[in-house]
C-alpha positions in Angstrom: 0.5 11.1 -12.1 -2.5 11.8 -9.8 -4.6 9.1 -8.8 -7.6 8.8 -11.0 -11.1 9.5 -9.8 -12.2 6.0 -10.2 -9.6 4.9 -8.2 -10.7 4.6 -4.6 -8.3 6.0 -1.5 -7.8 4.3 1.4 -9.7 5.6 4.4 -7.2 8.3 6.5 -7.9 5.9 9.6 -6.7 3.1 7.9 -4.0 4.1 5.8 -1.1 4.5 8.4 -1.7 1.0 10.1 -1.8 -0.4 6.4 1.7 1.3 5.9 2.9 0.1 8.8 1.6 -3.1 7.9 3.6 -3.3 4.4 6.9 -2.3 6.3 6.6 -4.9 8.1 5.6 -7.5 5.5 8.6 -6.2 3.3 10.7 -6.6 6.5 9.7 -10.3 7.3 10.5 -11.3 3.4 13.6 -9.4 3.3 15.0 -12.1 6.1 13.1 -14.7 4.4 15.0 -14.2 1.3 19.0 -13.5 3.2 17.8 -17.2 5.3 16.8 -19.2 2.2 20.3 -18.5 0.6 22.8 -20.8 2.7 19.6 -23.1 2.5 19.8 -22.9 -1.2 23.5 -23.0 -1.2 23.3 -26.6 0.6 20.7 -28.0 -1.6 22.4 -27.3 -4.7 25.7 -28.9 -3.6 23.0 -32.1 -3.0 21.9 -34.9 -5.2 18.6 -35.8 -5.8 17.7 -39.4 -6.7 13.9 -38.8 -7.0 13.1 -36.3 -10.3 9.7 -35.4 -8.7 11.1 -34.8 -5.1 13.9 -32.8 -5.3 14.3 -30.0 -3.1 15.2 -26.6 -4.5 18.4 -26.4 -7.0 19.2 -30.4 -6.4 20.7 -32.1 -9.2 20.3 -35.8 -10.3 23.1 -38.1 -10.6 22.6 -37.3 -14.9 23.1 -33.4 -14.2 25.6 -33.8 -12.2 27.8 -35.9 -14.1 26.7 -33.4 -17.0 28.1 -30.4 -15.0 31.4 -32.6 -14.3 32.2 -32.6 -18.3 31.8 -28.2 -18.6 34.7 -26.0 -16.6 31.5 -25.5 -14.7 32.1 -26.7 -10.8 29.2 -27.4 -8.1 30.2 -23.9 -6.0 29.3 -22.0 -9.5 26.2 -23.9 -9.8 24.6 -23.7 -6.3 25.8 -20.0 -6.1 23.9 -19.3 -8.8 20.8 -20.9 -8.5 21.1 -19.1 -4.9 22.0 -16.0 -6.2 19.0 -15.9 -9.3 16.4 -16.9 -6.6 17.3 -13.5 -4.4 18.0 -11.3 -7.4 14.3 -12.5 -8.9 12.7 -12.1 -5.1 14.5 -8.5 -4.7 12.9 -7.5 -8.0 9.4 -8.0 -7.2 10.2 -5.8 -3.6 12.2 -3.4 -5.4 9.1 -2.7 -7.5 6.8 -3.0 -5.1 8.6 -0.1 -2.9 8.4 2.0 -5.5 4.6 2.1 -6.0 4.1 2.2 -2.0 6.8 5.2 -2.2 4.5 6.9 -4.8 1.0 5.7 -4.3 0.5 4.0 -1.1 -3.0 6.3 -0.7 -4.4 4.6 -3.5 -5.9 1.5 -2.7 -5.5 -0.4 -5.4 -1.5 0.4 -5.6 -1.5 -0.8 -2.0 -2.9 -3.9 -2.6 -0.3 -4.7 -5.5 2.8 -3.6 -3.0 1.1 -6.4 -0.8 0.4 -8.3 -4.1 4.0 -8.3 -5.3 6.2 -8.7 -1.7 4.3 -11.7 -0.9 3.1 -13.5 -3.8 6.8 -12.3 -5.9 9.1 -11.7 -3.0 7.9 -15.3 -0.9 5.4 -17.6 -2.9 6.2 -18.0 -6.6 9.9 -18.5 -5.6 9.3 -21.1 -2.9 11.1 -18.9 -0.4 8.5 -20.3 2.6 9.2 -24.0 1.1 12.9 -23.6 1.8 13.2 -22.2 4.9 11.2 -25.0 6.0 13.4 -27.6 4.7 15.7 -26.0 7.7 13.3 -25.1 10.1 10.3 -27.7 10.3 8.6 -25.8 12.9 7.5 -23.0 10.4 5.5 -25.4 8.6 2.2 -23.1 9.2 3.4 -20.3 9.4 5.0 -20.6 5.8 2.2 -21.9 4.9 0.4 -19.7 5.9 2.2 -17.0 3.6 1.9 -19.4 0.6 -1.9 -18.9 0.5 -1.8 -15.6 1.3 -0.2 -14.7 -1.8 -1.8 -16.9 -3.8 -5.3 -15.1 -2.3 -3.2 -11.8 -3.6 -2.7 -13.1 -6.8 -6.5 -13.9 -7.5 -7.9 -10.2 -5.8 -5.1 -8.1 -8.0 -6.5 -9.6 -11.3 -10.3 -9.1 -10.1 -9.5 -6.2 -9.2 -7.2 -4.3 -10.9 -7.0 -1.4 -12.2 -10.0 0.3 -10.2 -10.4 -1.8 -7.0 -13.9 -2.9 -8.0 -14.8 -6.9 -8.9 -15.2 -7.6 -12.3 -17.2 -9.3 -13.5 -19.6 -9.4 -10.6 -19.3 -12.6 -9.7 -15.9 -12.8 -9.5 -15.3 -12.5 -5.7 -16.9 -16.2 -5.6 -13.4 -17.4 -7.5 -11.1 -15.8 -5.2 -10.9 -18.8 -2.6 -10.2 -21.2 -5.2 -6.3 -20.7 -5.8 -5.7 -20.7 -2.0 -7.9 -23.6 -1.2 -6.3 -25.7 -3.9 -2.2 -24.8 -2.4 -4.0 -25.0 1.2 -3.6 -28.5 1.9 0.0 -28.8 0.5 1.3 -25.8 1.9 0.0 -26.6 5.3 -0.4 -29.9 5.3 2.7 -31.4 3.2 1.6 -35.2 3.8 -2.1 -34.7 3.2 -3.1 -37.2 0.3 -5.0 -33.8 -0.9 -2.2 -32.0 -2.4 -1.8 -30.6 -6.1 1.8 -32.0 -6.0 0.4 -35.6 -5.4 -2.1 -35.4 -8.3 -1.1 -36.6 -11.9 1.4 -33.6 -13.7 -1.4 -32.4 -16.2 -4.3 -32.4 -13.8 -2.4 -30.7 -11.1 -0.9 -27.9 -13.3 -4.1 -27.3 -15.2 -6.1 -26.9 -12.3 -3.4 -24.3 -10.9 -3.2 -22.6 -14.5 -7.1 -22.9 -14.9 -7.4 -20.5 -12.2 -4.7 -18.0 -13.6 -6.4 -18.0 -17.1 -9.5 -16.9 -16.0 -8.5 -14.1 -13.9 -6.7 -13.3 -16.7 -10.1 -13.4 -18.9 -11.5 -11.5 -16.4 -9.0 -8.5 -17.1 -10.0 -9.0 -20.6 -14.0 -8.7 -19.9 -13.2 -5.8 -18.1 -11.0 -4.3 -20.8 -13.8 -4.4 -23.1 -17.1 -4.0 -21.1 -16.2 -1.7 -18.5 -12.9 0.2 -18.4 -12.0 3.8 -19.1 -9.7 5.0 -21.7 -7.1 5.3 -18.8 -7.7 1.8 -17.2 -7.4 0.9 -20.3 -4.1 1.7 -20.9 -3.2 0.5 -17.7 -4.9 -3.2 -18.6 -3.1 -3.3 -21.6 0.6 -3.2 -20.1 -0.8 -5.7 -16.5 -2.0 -8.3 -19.9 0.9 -7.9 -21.9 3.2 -8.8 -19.1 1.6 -11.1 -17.3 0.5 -12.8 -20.7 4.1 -13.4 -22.2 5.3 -14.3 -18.4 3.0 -17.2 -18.5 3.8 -17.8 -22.1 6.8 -18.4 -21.4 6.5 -20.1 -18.2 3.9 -22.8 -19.2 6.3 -23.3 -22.4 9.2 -24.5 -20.3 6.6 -26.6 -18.3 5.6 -27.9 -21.3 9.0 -28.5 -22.7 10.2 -30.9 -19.2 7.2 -33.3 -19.4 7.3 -33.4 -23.5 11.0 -33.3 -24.4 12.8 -36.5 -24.1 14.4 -37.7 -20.7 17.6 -36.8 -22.6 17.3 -33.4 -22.2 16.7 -33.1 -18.6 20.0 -35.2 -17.7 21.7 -32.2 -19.3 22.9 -29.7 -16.6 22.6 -27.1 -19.4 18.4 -27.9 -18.6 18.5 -26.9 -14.9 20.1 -23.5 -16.2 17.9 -23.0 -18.8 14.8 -23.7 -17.6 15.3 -21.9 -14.3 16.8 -18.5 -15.9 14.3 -18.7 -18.5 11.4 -19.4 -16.0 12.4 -16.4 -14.1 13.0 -13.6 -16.3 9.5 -14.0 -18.1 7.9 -14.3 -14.2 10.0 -10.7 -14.0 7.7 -8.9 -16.7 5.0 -9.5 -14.4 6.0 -6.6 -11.9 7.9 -4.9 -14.0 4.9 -4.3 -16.5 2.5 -3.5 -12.8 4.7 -1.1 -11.6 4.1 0.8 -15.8 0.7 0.6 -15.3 0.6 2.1 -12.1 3.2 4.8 -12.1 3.8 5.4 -15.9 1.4 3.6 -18.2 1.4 6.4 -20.6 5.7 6.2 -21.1 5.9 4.9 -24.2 2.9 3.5 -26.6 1.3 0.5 -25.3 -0.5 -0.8 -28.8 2.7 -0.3 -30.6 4.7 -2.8 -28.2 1.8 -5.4 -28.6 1.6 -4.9 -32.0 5.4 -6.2 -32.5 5.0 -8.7 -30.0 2.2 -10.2 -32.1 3.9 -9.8 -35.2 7.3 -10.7 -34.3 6.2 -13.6 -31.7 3.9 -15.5 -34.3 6.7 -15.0 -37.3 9.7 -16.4 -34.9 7.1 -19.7 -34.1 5.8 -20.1 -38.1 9.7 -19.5 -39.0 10.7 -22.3 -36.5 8.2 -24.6 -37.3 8.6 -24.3 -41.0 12.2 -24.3 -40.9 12.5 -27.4 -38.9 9.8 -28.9 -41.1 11.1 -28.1 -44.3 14.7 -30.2 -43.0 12.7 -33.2 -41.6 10.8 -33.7 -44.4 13.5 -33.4 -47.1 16.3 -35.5 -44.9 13.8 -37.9 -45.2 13.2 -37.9 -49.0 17.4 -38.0 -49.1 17.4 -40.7 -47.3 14.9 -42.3 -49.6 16.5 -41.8 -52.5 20.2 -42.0 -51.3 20.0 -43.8 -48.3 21.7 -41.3 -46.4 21.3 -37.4 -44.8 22.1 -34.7 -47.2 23.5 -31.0 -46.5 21.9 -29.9 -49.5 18.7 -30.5 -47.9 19.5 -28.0 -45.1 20.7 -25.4 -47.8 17.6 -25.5 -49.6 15.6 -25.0 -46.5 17.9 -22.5 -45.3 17.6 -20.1 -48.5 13.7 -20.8 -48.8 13.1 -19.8 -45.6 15.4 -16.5 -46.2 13.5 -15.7 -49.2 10.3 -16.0 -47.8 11.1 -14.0 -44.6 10.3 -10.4 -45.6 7.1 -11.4 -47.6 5.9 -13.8 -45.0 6.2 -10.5 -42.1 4.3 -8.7 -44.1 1.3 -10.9 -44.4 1.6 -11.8 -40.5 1.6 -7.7 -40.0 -1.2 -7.4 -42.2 -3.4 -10.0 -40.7 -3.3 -9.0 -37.6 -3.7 -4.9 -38.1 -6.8 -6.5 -39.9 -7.6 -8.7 -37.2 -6.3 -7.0 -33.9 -6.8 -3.6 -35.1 -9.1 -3.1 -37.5 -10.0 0.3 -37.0 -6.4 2.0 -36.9 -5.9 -0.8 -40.7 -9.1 1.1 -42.2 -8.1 4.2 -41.0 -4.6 4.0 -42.3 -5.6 2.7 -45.5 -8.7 5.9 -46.1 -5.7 8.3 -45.1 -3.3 6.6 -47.8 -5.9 6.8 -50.3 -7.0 10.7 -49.7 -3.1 11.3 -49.8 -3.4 10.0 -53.8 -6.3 12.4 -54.6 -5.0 15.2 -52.5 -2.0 15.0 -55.1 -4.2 15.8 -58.3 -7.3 17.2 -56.9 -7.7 20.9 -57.5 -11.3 22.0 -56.5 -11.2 23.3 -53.0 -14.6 22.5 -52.7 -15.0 18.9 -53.2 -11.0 18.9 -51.2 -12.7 20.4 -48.4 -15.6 17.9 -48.4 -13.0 14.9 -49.0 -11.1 16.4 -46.3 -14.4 16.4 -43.8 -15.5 13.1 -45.2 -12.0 11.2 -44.3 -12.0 12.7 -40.6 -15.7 12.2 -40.2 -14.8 8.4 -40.6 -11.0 7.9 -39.4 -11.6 10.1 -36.2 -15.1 9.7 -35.6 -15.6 13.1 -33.7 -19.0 13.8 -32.8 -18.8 17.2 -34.8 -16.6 18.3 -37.5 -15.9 21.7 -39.3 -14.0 23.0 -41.6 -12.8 26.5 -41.1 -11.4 28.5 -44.7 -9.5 32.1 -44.0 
């Protein structure tokens, strides 16, 4: 795919010191990552006796007594958690190689290369963090790289897919993610940091900032893009939006589940694996929008996810419902739990599966896709009359009338050998 015309090139003067540049970023995290993993590798054979200080893969006493009751043994563990932070790092520069390989000319498929080596590669995994646990004295410069990528992380989704700020005053948020990690990635003791700020204020400050570049991408899919940015906007929101789904879920699960649950080894596996692989759509649905956003049918993907995500969540809820309340009405009436209860839940729940999808799907082709629902529906209905009508007059007129408002061309004729 040719780079589109409203997607700027980098100047020829610049463009080889920029290449140059990226080899050498994508050099620099490459060792990053291969020195963080005996660093990792330590940590995860260590215990931790302070939930809200651990380094890395630590365990607390709890998870570790956990892991001591599954075949499971401390090598498997730490080699793991090792192992999942280089595969997750790799990914990102994997992906990011691949754009530079095929669009480094473009500017804006420069800037996510940077975008995902530094920000994928280095800062989201904490890759800077470790290596300084083992070498204090590259305290700035890891820091240093921290920032940088979240700076990265606030200019891609300003700028994306075009290279142009939107909305205009968007280059005024840009600093704001790097100033609020500045003081704790350079300064670790500075009584400034997000870290040492109450959970929820800390996170939604951090996730505040996400959101509304994410908004932004939104404005811009609506006020300003092209029918190709568009395309391109709608893969960068689908995976960055179910990434941080699912990230901010597992967040939400460790500071709302009981304590219970995070004594549990089987938590420190979950949680990391899970909090990973959704941070892995994130390049994986850039490097689509770049290279091959027209593969397969963008609407149709976020049309199931819609569908199928909101009817897993009702399905849950309502399921889990259903057995609370009527173990609790057993328990009234017998004084004890009752396995009918979960039978009857079980087979309402079955029965209403297949009508319930269908409501969910029709709501939001209603809601979500209005257009394509009316347009389905005329076409249904002309179907029924095309069956029984016989005057190829008023067929013909039907037939301009029902592309005139499915299609909305802005002429339409109807040619009769």
């Amino acid at each position: 795919m040719r780079a589109s015309p409203a997607s700027p090139l980098v100047s020829r003067p610049l463009l080889l010191p920029l290449r140059v540049l990226w080899v050498a970023v994508l050099a620099v995290t490459l060792i990053a990552i291969g020195m963080s993993v005996p660093i990792l590798y330590a940590q995860g054979h260590q215990l931790c006796h302070n939930a809200t200080g651990c380094n890395g893969p630590q365990l607390l006493p709890a998870q570790l007594r956990s892991l001591h009751r599954t075949p499971l043994t401390l090598d498997f563990y730490a080699g793991y958690m090792a192992v999942l932070n280089v595969v997750f790092g790799l990914v990102y520069c994997a992906t990011a190689a691949l754009i530079f390989l095929r669009r480094s000319q473009d500017r804006m498929a420069l800037l996510s290369a940077f975008f995902l080596v530094i920000f994928g590669g280095l800062t989201f995994p904490g890759v800077p963090a470790t290596v300084v646990t083992a070498h204090p004295a590259l305290q700035i410069p890891a820091g240093l790289i921290t920032v940088t990528g979240a700076a990265l992380l606030t200019l891609f989704f300003f700028l994306f897919p075009n290279g142009r700020f939107v909305p205009s005053w968007a280059p005024w948020l840009v600093p704001v993610l790097p100033l609020l990690q500045a003081p704790g990635a350079l300064f670790p003791n500075s009584p400034f940091t997000l870290q040492k700020l109450p959970l929820p204020i800390g996170m939604g400050a951090f996730f505040g900032v996400l959101l509304v570049t994410l908004g932004a991408q939104i404005y811009r899919f609506r006020r300003v893009s092209t029918v190709q940015e568009r395309q391109q906007t709608k893969w960068v929101v689908l995976g960055v939006g179910i990434g941080l789904a699912g990230f901010l879920t597992f967040v939400a699960l460790g500071i709302f589940l009981p304590p219970s649950f995070g004594r549990s080894v089987f938590s420190a596996f979950l949680a990391q694996t899970a909090t990973y692989g959704f941070m892995l759509l994130i390049p994986l649905s850039i490097g689509l929008a770049i290279l091959r956003y027209n593969l397969w049918e963008a609407d149709a993907l976020i049309n199931r996810t819609l569908v199928y995500g909101s009817l897993t969540l009702s399905v849950a809820a309502a399921y889990l419902g259903g057995v609370i309340a009527l173990q609790a009405v057993a328990r009234l009436v017998t004084g004890q739990s009752s396995d009918l209860a979960i039978a009857i839940v079980t087979l309402a729940v079955a029965a209403l599966f297949n009508p319930w999808r269908r409501r969910l799907q029709t709501f939001i082709d209603r809601r979500f896709y209005r257009r394509k629902y009316d347009a389905a529906r005329t076409l249904a209905a002309f179907t029924v009359v095309l069956r029984d009508e016989v005057d190829i007059d008023r067929l013909a007129a039907d037939m301009l009338a029902i592309t005139d408002e499915t299609m909305k061309p802005a002429c339409v004729g109807l040619w009769l050998r």
